[in-house]
Structures are given as C-alpha cells and as structure tokens.
N, C-alpha and C positions, 0 to 999 in steps of 0.2 A: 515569658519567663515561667508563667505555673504551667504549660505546656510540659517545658523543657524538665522540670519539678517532677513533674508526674510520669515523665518518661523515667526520670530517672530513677524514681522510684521505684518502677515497674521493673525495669533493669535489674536492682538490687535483690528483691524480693526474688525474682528469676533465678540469681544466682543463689541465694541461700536457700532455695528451696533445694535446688541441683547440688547442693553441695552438703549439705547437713550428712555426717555419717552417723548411722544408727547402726552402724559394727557390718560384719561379714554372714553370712548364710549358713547355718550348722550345718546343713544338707539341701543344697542347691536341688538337687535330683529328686528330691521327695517334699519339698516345701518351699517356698516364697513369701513365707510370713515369721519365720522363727530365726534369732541373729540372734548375735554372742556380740556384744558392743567392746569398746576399747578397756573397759576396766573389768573385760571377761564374767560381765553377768549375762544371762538370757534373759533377751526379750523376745515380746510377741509384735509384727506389726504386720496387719492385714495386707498382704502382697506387696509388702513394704512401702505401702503408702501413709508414711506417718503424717504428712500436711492436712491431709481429709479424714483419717479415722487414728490416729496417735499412736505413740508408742505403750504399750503397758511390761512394766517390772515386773519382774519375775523371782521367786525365791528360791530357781531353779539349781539345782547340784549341778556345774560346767562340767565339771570332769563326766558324769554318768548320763549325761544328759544324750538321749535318744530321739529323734524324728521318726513317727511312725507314717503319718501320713501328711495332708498338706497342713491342719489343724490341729492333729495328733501328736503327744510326744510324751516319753518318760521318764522319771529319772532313777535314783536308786529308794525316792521317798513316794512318789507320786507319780499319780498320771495326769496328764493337761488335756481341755479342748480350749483353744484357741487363749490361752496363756494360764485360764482358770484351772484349779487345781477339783477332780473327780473325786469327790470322797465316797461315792457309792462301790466303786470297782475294786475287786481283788488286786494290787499293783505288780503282785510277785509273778501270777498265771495269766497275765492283762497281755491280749496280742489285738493286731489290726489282722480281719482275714475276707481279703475282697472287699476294703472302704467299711468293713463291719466289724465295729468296735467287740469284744467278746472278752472275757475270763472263763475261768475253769466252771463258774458259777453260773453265768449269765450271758446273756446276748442283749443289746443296747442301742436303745432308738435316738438319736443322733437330735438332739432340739438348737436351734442354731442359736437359740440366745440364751438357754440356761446349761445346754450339752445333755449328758448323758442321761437315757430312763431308760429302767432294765425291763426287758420285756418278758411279759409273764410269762410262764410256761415252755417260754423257747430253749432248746436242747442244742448250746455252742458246738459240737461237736458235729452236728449235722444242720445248721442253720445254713441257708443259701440266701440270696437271691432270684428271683424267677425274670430270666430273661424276655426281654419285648417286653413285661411288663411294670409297670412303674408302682415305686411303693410294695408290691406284694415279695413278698416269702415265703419259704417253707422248711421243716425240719422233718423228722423221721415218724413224728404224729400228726403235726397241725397247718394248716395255712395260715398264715398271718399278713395282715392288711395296716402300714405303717406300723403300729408299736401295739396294734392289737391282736389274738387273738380272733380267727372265723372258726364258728362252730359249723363244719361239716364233714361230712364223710371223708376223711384222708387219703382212701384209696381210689374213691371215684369220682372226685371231685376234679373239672377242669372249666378251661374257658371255652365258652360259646363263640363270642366278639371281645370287643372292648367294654361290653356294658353289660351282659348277664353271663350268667356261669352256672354247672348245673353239677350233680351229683345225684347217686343211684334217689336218690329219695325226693329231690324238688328243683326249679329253675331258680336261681336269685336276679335279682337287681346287685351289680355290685358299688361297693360303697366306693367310688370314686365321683358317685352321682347323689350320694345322700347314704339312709343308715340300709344298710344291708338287710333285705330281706328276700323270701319267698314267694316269687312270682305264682309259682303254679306247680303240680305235684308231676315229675319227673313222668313222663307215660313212653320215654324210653327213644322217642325220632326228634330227639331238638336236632335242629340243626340253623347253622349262620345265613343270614341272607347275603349281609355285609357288615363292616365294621361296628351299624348301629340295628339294623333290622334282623331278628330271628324268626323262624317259622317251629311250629311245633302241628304235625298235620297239617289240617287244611286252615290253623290260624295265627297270622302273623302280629308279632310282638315290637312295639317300638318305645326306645325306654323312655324314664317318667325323669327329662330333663329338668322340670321347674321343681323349685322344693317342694313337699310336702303333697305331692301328685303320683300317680300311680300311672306303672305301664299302661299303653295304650295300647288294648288288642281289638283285632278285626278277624273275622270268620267270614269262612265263604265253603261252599257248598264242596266245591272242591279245588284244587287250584291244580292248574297244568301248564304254565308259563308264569315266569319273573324276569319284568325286565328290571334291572336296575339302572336307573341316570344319575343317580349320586349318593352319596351316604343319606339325603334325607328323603329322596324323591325314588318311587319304583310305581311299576306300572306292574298288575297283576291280573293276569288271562287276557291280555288285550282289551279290557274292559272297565276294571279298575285301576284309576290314579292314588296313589297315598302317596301326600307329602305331610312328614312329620307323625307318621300313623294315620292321617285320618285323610277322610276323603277328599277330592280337587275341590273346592266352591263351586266354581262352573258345572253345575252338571249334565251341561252339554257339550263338554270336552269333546273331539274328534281323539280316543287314546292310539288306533293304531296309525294316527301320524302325529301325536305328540310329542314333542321333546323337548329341550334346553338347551337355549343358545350357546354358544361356542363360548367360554370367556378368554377374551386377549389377556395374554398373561404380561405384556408389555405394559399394561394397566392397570389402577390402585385400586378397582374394586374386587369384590372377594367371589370366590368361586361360586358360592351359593346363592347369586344374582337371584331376585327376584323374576325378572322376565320369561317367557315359554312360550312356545307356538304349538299350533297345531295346522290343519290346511284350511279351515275358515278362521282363527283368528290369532293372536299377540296376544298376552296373556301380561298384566301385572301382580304378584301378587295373588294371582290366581281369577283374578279378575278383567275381564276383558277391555283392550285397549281400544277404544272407540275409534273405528276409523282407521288404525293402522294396515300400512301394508303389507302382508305377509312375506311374499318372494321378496322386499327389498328392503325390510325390516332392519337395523342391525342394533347392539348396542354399541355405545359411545360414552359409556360411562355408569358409574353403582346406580344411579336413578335418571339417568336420562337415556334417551333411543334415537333413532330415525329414521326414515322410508326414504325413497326417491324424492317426495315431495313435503314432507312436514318432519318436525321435529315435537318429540314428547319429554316432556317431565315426570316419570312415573304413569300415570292413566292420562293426562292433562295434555290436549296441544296446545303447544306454546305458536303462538299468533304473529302473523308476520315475520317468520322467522325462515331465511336460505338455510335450506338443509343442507344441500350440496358444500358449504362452504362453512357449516357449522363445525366446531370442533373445542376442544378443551383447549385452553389454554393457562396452563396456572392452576388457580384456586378459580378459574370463573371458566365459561363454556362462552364463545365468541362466533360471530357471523361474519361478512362482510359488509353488513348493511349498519354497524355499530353496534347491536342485538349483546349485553352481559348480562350473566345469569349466573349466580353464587352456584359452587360447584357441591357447598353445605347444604344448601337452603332450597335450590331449585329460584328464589326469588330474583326476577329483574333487578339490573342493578346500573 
C-alpha cells in the first residue's frame, strides 16, 4: 500500500509539474525565459523552468513590451536583464548590438546576478567583439578585457597565442591568467611557438600558470629546431626537453628519440598523460620507469601502463600481476588471476 502511495504520488506531482501554465512565449525566436501568463502580465522564467528556478513578476508594460535578446527585453519605461529592471541605461537609445548591451551613452558588461556595468571608456558606436577570442574587445581607441579597460598601444597591439600579446612597446602576460602585465620590452621578433610557448630570439617564454608567479623564460645560445609534442611539452635543437618551460628531470633523456605516447582517445584519461619514452627508457612524470619495456610499453590508463610482461602503476610494478590479460574494467583495473586495483587510487582492492 505505501508502495502504491508513493507511486502515486509520484504520478501526480508528474502531472502538475507538465501541466502548470505560466502563459505563452512573447518571442519564441529570441527567448525561452520571458511569457505573458493568462491575466496578460510578463513574467520572467529561466527557459521556462519554473519547478527548479521560479517564476518572477514583472511590472512590465504587455502592450510595449520588447524581447531583445534571450535575457534582454524592453518596454516603453525600462529595460530588463532577466526580469530585473536596469536603472543604469539610457531606455530611449538602449539597443542589443551582437549579445552587447549598449545606449547612446555607454557599452555594458553583462554580470549574470546583478546585470548591467557600464564600461569605462567604451565608445558604443564602435565597440566589438574580438573573434576566437574570449572576454576581449575593442573600440576605435582601446582593447578591453571583460568590463575593463587595457592600457596599450591601439594601433599595435595584438595576439601572440592564447596567453601573451605584444605591442610596439613591450610583450604582456594576458590577464585571463592573472593581472596583466609586462613581460619583456618588445625588441621587435616575438613570435608563437604554440598556443602556450612563445619565442622572442634565441629565448623562449612559457606563461606563469600558477597565481602570483612570473613567466618562465629559458635562453640558449641559439636555437635552430622546435619540435613541438604538445601545448606543454617541445624539444629544442634536439637537445633540449621543456615541459612546462623548464627542463626534462632526467637529464639523461635520449631527446632525438623522445616522445609521448599516443593517447587512445576511446579512454578517460586526458591528453597531457604523464608517461614518455625515449629508446633506453619509459619515463613517468619525467622520471624513469624502472624496469619497463620500451618496444612493448603501452598505456592502459591516466596512471597505470604495461609491457609484454609486467604491469605499472605510475613508476611502481605491481607484483604478480598478468599483463597480457590486465585491463580496466569499471572503476577498477582486473587480471585473470583475480588481481583489482582502484582505477582512483592505483591501491589493491
């Protein structure tokens, strides 16, 4: 009976969720969160999921009321983000132009829980967008990075990669990695290695990922070859390894038969595997894997490996363990000899 109770209950709740009408779509084609309910007032409800984030009332004018974009809208008194009413904005010269809020006045950086701030300096008239890249803009003076002002050369300023960017005068760090500054004073040959390594002459730059850390640069006498094997890893004259700007650990890397394993992309670990070889050794971490076999090395997962004859956990052989018949299963890594091993933990289980 409380079975039957709870089903039916379940059932009910089902129905009045599917059924509740919170009105019609004032612009189906430009939004999914803004309705005109049955006694003809606007409301707002987030892609019209009133069960999980509600309906809010609106003291919106039906007749004048305008959909600009999916959270945008205006009427003949105001303008809305996402049902609240903008008291900062011109309402009369207030357009949407490319997802960018703007008046006659101002250009407006989009805050998803309070809405609108007007950004400094920005010139509506010529305010963009900068394609491929995320957050950045520009107008007919200035580049602007989310809702700020960058102070640099307008005319010379562009991108290097995804992380530094230069102008007639200096290289920066840019600030999607921390606060924007000045790498180094422009001496005129930057150029990209890859999306995170640059070169300027003969020394290359890799940016300063962790907070409060500075670019990592290396010099060398001259350089005449890069290889690159990933955004974090390149080999430089056949003789230097940098992974992450700085040198391999091992420093008796073989570099001109180094490389990085192949990642199966049918598998959950991530491109930037710690594993590498070279033609005397398997590398974890940059550290050499005791005992592995090179030619029949493979991985089988984000921290485990295996040869012909043994299986590893990171640097570790794991101990009576059929290689041949080892493999993931699950959340655990299994043999034929009963052999489980957390697929988190690397520990016996």
């Amino acid at each position: 009976m409380k079975k039957y109770t709870f089903f039916l209950a379940c059932v009910l709740l089902s129905f009045c969720i599917s059924c509740r009408d919170i009105g019609k779509l004032v612009n189906k084609q430009k939004s999914s969160s803004y309705f005109i309910d049955s006694k003809g007032q606007i409301v707002y409800c987030q892609n019209g999921n009133w069960f999980s984030l509600g309906v809010s009332q609106m003291q919106a004018d039906a007749e004048s009321f305008e959909v600009l974009a999916e959270d945008i809208a205006k009427d003949k008194n105001a303008v809305y983000f996402r049902g609240m009413t903008q008291k900062l904005v011109d309402r009369n010269s207030f357009y949407v132009d490319n997802q960018i809020p703007k008046d006659r006045f101002h250009v407006y950086y989009i805050d998803q829980v309070l809405g609108f701030n007007i950004i400094d300096g920005a010139d509506p008239k010529t305010y963009e967008l900068i394609k491929n890249h995320t957050n950045w803009a520009r107008d007919k003076d200035h580049y602007f990075y989310a809702d700020d002002m960058i102070h640099v050369d307008r005319q010379t300023f562009s991108f290097v990669n995804d992380y530094f960017l230069k102008d007639k005068d200096s290289v920066y760090v840019s600030p999607n990695i921390g606060d924007f500054k000045s790498v180094v004073a422009n001496p005129g040959n930057v150029e990209a290695i890859n999306k995170y390594y640059m070169r300027i002459g003969n020394t290359i730059y890799y940016p300063p990922f962790q907070q409060g850390s500075a670019s990592i640069a290396k010099s060398f006498n001259s350089i005449q070859t890069i290889r690159v094997l990933d955004l974090d890893v390149i080999c430089v004259n056949n003789k230097t390894i940098l992974v992450r700007g700085k040198n391999f650990k091992y420093d008796q890397v073989d570099v001109p038969s180094f490389q990085l394993f192949t990642v199966d992309e049918k598998t959950d670990f991530y491109a930037g595997n710690p594993y590498s070889k070279d033609k005397n050794n398997v590398y974890f971490n940059q550290e050499v894997v005791p005992g592995a076999d090179v030619k029949t090395f493979i991985l089988i997962g984000d921290d485990f490996g295996k040869d012909a004859k043994n299986v590893y956990y990171q640097k570790q052989l794991l101990k009576d363990v059929d290689a041949p018949s080892f493999k993931k299963d699950g959340d655990f890594y299994k043999d034929k000899r009963g052999n489980k091993f957390s697929a988190l933990t690397g520990n016996k289980v």
